[in-house]
C-alpha positions as CSV (number, residue, x, y, z in Angstrom):
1,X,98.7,128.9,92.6
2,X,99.5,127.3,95.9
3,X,100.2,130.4,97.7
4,X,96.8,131.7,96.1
5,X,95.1,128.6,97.3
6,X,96.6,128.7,100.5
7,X,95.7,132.9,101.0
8,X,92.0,131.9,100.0
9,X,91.7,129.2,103.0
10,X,92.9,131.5,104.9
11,X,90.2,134.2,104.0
12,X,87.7,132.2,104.3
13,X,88.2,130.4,107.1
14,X,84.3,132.0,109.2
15,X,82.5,130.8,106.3
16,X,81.6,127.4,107.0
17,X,79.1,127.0,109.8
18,X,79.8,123.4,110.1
19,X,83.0,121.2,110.7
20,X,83.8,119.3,107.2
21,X,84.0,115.5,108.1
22,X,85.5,115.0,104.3
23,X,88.0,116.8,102.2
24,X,88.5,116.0,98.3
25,X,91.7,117.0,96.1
26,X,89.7,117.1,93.1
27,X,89.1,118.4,89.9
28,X,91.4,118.6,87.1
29,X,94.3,116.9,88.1
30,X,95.4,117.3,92.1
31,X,98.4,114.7,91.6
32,X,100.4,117.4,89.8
33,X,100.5,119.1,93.5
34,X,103.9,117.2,94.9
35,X,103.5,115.7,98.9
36,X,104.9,118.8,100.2
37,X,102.5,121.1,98.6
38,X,99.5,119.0,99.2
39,X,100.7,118.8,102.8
40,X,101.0,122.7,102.9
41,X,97.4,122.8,101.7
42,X,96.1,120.0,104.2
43,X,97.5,121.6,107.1
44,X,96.5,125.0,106.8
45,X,92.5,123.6,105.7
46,X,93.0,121.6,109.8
47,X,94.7,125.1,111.3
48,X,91.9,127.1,109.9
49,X,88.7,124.8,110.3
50,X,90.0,123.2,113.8
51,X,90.0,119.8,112.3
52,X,92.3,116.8,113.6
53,X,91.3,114.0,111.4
54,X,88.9,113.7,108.5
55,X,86.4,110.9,108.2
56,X,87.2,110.4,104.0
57,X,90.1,112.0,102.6
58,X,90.2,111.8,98.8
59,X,93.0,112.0,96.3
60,X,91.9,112.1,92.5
61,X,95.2,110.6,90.2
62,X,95.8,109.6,87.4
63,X,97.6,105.6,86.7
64,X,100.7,107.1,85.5
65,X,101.5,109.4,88.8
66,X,101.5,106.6,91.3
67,X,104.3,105.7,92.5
68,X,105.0,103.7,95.4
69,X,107.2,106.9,97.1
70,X,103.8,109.5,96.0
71,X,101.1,106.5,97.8
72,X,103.5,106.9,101.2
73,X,103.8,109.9,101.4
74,X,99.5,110.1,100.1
75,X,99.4,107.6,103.7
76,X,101.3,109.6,105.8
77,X,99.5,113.1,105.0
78,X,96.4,111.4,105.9
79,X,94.7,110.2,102.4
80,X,92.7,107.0,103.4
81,X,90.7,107.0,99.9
82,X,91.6,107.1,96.0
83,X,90.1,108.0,93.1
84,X,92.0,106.7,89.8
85,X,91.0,107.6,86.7
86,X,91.3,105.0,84.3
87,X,88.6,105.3,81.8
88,X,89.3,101.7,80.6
89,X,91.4,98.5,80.1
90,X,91.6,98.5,76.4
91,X,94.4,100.0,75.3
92,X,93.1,101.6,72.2
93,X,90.6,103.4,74.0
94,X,92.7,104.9,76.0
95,X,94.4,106.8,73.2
96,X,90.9,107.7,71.4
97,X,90.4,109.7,75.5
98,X,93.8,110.9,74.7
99,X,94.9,109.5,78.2
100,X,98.8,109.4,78.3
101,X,98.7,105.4,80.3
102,X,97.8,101.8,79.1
103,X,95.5,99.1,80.2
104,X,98.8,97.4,82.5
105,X,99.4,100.5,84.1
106,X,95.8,100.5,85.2
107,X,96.1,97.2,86.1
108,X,99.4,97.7,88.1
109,X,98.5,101.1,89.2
110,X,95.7,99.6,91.7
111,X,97.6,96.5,92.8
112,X,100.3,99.0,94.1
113,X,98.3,101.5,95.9
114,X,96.6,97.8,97.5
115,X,99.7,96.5,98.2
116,X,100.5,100.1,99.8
117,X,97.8,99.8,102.3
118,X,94.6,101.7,100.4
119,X,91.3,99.6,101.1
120,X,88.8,102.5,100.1
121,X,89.7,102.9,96.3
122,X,87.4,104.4,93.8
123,X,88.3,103.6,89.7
124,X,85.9,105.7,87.1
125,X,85.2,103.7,83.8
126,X,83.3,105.1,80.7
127,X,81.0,103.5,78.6
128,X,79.3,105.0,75.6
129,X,82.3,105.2,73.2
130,X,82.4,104.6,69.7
131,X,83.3,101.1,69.0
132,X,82.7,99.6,72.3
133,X,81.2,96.5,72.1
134,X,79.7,94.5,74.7
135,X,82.2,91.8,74.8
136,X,84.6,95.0,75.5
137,X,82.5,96.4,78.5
138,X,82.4,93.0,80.0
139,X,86.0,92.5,79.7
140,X,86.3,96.2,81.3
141,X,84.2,95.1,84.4
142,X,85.3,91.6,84.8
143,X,88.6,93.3,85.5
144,X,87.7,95.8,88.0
145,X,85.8,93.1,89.4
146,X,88.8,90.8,89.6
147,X,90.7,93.6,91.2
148,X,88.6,93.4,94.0
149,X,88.2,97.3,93.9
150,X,85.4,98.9,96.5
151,X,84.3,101.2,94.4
152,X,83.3,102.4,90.5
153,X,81.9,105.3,89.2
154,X,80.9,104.4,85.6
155,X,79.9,107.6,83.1
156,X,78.7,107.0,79.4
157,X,80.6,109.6,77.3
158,X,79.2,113.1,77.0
159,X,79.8,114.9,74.0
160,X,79.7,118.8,75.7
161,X,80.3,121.9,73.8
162,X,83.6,122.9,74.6
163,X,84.9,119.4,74.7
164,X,87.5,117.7,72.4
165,X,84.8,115.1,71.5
166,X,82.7,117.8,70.7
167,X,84.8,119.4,68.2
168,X,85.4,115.9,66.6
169,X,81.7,115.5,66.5
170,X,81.6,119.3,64.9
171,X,84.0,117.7,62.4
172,X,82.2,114.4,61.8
173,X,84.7,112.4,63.3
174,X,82.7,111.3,66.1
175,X,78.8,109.8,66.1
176,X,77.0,109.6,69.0
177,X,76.3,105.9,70.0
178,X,73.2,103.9,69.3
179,X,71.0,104.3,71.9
180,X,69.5,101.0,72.3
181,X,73.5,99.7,72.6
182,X,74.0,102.5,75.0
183,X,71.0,101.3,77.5
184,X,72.3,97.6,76.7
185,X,75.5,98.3,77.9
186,X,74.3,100.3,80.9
187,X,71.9,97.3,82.2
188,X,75.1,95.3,81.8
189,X,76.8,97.4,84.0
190,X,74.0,97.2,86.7
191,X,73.9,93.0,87.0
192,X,77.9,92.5,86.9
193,X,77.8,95.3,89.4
194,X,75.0,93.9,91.7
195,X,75.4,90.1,91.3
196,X,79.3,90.6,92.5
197,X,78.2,92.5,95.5
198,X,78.1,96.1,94.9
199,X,75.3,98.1,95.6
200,X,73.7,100.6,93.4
201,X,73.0,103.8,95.4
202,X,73.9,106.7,92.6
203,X,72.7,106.5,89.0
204,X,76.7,106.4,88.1
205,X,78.2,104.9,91.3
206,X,78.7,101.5,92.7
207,X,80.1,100.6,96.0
208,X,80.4,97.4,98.3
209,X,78.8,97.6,101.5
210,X,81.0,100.5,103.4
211,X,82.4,102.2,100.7
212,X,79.6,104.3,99.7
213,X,81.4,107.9,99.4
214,X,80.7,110.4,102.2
215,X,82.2,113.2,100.5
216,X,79.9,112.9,96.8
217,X,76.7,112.1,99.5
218,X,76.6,115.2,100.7
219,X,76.7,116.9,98.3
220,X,73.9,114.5,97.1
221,X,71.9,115.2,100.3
222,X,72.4,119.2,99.7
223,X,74.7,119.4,102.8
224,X,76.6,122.5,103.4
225,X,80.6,122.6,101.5
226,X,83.3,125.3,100.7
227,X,85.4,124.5,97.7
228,X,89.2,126.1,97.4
229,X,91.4,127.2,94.2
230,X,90.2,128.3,90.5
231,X,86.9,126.8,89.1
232,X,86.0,125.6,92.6
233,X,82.1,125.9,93.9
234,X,80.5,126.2,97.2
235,X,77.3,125.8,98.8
236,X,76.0,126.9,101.8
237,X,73.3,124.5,102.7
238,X,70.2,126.8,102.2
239,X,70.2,128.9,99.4
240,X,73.9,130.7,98.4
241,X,76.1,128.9,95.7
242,X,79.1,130.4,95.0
243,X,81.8,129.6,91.8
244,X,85.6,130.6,91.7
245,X,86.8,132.0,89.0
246,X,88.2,129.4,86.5
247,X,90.8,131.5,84.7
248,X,94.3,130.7,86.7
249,X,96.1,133.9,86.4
250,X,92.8,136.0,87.2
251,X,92.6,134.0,90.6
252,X,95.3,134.7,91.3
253,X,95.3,138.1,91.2
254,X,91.8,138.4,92.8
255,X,93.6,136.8,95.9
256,X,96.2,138.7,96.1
257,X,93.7,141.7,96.0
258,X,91.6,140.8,98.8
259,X,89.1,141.2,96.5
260,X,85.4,139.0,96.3
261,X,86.8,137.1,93.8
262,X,83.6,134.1,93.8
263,X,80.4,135.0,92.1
264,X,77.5,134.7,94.5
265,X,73.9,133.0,93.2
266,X,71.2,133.6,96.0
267,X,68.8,130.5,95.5
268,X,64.9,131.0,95.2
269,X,62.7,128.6,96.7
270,X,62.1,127.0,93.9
271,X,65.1,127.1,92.3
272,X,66.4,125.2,96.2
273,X,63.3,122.7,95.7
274,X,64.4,121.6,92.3
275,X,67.7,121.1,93.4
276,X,67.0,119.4,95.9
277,X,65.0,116.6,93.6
278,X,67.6,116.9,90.7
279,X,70.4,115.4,93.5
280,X,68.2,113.5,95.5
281,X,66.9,111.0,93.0
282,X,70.5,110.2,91.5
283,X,70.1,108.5,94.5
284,X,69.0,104.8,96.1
285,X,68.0,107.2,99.3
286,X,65.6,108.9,97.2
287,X,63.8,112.1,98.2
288,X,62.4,112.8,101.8
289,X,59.1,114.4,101.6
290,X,59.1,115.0,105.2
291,X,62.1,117.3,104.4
292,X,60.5,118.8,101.4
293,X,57.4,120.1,103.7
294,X,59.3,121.3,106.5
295,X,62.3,122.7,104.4
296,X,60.6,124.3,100.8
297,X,56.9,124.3,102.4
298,X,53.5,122.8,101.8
299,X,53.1,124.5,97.8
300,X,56.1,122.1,96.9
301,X,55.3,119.0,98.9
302,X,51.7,119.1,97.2
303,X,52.9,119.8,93.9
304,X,55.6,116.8,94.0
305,X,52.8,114.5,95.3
306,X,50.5,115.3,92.5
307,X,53.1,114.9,89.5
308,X,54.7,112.1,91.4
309,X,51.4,109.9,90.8
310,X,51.2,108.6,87.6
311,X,55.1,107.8,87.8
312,X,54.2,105.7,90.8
313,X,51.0,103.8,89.3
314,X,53.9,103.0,86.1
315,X,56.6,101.5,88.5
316,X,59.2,104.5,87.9
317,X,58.6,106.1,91.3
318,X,58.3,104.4,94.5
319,X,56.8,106.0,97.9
320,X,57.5,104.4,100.9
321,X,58.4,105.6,104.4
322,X,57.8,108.9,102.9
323,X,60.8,108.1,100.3
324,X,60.0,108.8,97.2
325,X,62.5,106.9,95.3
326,X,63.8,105.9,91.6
327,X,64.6,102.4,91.3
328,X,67.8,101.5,90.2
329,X,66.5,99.7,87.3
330,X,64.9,103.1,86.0
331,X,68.0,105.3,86.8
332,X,68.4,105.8,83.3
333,X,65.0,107.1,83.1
334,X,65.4,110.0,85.7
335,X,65.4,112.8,83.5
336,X,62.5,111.9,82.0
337,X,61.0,111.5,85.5
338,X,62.6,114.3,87.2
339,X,61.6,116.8,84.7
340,X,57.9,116.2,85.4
341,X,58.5,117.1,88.8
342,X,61.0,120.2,89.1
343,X,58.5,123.4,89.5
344,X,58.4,125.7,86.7
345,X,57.4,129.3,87.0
């Protein structure tokens, strides 16, 4: 796979028109990858895009894989942000995500990659999950707050087909959770968040003044990236997506082929206009309707002012400065929102 990987970057190394500021280890579970083979990878992404330094460097890991020999040698190949993935601080929890580390590895997981010199740090948390009480979220917060962490990306759990949960759902094992308790807990998230200092700028992502992540904001913003290895995806900017393939042992051979091995998805305007406002309200930025004249053209721009009206007479939409903006308080309304104004055919 790293050879693959490496062979790919090498391919592909005209397609971006831009120089990436960021670069994210991501998806799955990058921490497998030992120093010297994420240092392999690093180096050839610098030969082959021209790049010295990157503005964010991301690692994702799991508690259980940081060591204080891994976070050194994470320093000295450049990482200057983390992304942990610890779900929770109640143990049994934990094993209901099947995740193989407790609550004090969490807990001592962060304090080490501190003590080892990481100031940008990013935990994820998830809410939603059967038997969570309230009392357990708050405990969950006041200890990433305590932790004095910079950043939090909070999901509520999806049950998707395909998906363990899903299967135990299938099974009756597993009930979705109340909505009202859901939306309680979620608003709980928000003022712990917000009254210890963190801002609110993503529906599911929290971050103290500085810390807002460059890499997930452009994508966000609909800026141009190129994704690397199996399942990975890539955007062009205007209107080209393009997805890996996700099976490991056919990417691999599609590499080694020289073959197209990425499916192409040419965007129509519309299809770019709706993406545009699907990514752009997740967001405290809001949409630009400046951008959506210039960019998708005057048939879209009218169409988003008309539906955007009655939202804005309610409270759910602002316009100002040409924003048009969710407010944070209504994040969990978006789809509601945002489905009155994507264009259908």
């Amino acid at each position: 796979m790293l050879a693959a990987t490496v062979k790919e970057i090498q391919m592909r190394h005209n397609e971006l028109k831009t120089i990436p500021e960021t670069l994210y280890f991501g998806g799955g579970t990058p921490s497998i990858y030992s120093s010297d083979e994420l240092k392999i990878i690093t180096s050839e992404i610098k030969k082959s895009f021209c790049i010295n330094d990157f503005r964010e460097f991301t690692m994702e890991v799991n508690p259980d894989d940081l060591s204080e020999k891994y976070l050194e040698d994470l320093l000295r190949l450049g990482v200057n942000r983390l992304s942990i993935g610890i779900q929770s601080f109640i143990d049994g929890h934990l094993r209901f995500m099947n995740r193989r580390h407790t609550a004090k590895q969490s807990i001592e997981c962060v304090k080490t990659a501190q003590k080892a010199g990481f100031k940008n740090i990013n935990i994820d948390l998830i809410y939603g999950l059967p038997q969570l009480t309230l009392q357990q979220w708050r405990k969950n917060l006041g200890i990433f707050i305590d932790l004095d962490i910079s950043h939090l990306s909070a999901y509520h759990l999806g049950i998707e087909p395909r998906t363990v949960f899903y299967k135990r759902f299938e099974k009756g094992e597993l009930k979705p959770v109340d909505e009202k308790l859901s939306i309680k807990q979620y608003e709980i998230l928000e003022k712990m968040t917000c009254d210890a200092g963190f801002e609110h700028y993503e529906i599911s992502n929290f971050a103290k003044n500085g810390f807002f992540s460059v890499h997930n904001t452009a994508y966000w913003q609909g800026k141009p990236y190129i994704g690397f290895g199996a399942s990975a995806h890539s955007y062009d900017g205007n209107n080209m997506r393009r997805g890996n393939i996700a099976n490991n042992k056919k990417y691999i051979e599609a590499v080694n082929t020289n073959q197209i091995f990425w499916e192409n998805e040419n965007l129509n305007s519309a299809e770019c206009y709706n993406d545009y406002i699907l990514t752009s309200l997740r967001t405290a930025c809001g949409a630009d309707i400046f951008h959506i004249k210039s960019k998708f053209g005057e048939k879209f721009h009218d169409y988003l002012l008309k539906q955007s009206k009655s939202f804005i007479r309610q409270g759910l939409l602002t316009c100002n400065d040409c924003r048009l903006k969710i407010p944070s308080k209504h994040f969990l309304l978006s789809d509601a929102v945002v489905r009155e104004l994507i264009w259908i055919e």
